[in-house]
C-alpha positions, 0 to 999 in steps of 0.5 A, spaced: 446 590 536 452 592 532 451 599 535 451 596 542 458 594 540 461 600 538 459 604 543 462 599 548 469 598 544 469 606 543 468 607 551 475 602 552 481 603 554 487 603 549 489 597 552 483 594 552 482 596 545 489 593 543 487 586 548 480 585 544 484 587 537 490 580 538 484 576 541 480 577 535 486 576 531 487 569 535 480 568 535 480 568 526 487 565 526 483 558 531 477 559 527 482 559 520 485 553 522 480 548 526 474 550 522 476 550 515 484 548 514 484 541 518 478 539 515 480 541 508 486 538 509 483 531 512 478 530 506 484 530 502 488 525 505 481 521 505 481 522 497 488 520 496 487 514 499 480 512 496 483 513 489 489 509 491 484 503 492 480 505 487 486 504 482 489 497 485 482 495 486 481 496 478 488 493 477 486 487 481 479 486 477 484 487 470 488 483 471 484 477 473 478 479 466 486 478 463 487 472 466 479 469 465 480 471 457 487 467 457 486 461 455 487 455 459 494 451 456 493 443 457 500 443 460 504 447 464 510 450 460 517 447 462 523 450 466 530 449 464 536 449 470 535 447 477 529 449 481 533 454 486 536 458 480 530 458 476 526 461 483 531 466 485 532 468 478 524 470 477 523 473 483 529 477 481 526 478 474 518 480 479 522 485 483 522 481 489 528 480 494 528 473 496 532 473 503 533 466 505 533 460 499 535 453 502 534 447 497 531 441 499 533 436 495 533 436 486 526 437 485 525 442 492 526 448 495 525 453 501 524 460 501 523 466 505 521 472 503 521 478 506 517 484 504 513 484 497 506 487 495 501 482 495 500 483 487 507 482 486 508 475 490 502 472 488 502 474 480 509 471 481 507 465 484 502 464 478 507 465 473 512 460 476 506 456 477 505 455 470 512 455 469 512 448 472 513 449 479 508 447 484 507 450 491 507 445 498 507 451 503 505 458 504 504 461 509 503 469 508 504 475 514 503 482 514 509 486 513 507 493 514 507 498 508 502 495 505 507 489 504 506 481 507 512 477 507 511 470 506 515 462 507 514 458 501 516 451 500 516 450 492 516 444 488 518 441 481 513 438 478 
């Protein structure tokens, strides 16, 4: 067979021979690139991701074995201030940016957060929650990025 295929190649023209050379160049170059680059390249990404989710499915698990170790206090702890000062400035402490706060009143307050990670808004939410700030309303929306953004209404307890 490779014979065969010599003898024909010998009897083209130097055309022809320079025509089946940049074929074969283009035909190895759409191999190269279709058969093994993409497929390398797509397992890859599927790898970041899974890992990505491995390491905050692994946080996730932690900090909830962390948070059934803790024990349990019989009341909450005390706040000192006014509830609005008190909630923007945790937030503020966690890394979330509140972006509309209203007070309603001495022991209620209204707040719109734009964009947090889940973990961040709800661990903050425990903590303020053990600080003696109850939780009326709450509703949670995807954001994008992996991020929700989220309408509360606190109360003081």
């Amino acid at each position: 067979m490779i014979e065969s295929l010599a003898t024909w190649f010998l009897a083209l023209s130097r055309r022809e021979k320079i025509l089946i050379g940049i074929l074969a160049i283009l035909l190895g170059g759409t191999v190269a690139v279709y058969g093994i680059y993409r497929p390398m390249a797509g397992a890859i990404d599927r790898a970041e991701e899974r890992y990505t989710q491995s390491v905050e499915r692994q946080t996730r698990i932690e900090s909830k074995v962390a948070a059934l170790k803790k024990p349990v206090a019989d009341a909450p702890r005390s706040r000192n201030g006014a509830i609005d000062l008190f909630v923007s400035q945790t937030a503020g402490e966690t890394g979330i940016a509140v972006g509309k706060i209203e007070l309603q009143g001495d022991d209620r307050v209204n707040l719109v957060v734009d964009s947090a990670k889940p973990t961040a808004l709800f661990g903050w939410l425990a903590r303020i929650e053990a600080d003696g700030v109850g939780i009326e309303t709450l509703t949670v929306s995807p954001a994008g990025n992996g991020t929700v953004s989220a309408n509360l209404t606190l109360r003081a307890n």
